[in-house]
C-alpha positions in Angstrom: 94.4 110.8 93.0 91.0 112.5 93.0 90.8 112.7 96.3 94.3 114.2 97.1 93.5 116.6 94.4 90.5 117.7 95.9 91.8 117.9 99.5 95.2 120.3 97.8 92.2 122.6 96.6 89.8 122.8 99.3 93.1 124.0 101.6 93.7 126.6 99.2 90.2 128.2 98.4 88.0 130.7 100.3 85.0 128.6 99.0 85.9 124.6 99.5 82.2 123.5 99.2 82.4 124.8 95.0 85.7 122.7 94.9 84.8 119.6 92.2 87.3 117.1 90.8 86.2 115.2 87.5 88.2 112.3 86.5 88.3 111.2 82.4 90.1 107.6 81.8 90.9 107.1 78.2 93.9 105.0 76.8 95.7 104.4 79.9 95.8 108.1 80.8 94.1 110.0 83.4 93.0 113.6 83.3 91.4 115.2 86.5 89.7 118.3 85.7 89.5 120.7 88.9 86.6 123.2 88.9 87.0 126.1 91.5 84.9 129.1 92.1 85.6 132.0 89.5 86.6 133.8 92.9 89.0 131.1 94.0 91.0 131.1 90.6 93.8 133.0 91.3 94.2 131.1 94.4 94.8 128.0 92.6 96.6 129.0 89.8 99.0 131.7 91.8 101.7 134.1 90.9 103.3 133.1 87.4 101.1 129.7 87.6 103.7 128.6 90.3 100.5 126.9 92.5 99.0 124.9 89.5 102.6 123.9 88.2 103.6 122.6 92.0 99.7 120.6 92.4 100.5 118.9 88.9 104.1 117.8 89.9 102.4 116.2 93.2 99.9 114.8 91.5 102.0 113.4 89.1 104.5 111.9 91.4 102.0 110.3 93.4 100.4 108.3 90.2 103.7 107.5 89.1 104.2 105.7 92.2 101.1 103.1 91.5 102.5 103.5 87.5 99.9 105.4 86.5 99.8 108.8 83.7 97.7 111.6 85.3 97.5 115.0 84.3 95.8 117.6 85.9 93.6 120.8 83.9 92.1 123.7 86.0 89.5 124.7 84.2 86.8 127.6 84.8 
């Protein structure tokens, strides 16, 4: 999942080498925290937060697949 999340970003962003995916396991969840450059932000998020919304439902389809919970947070 990490990797697909990071390969989504890098495609979107002017600046792919500031493109970092941390990944937090805790109680059978995982959360994959997406860092972008400040720049970049609007890129990932997009118009209405339609971008983010449409990485998390891939995201979240993909780790259903393998019956896994993973949520995705874009932080700054």
């Amino acid at each position: 999942m990490k990797e697909l999340l990071a390969y989504v970003a890098k495609n979107l962003v002017d600046h792919p080498d500031a493109v970092t995916v941390n990944q937090i396991d805790s109680d059978g969840e995982t959360v994959l925290e997406l860092h972008v450059a400040q720049e970049d932000m609007g890129k990932v998020i997009g118009r209405q937060g339609r971008i983010a919304k449409e990485i998390r439902t891939l995201i979240r389809s993909v780790a259903q697949r393998s019956g896994k919970k993973v949520f995705v947070e874009i932080v700054d």
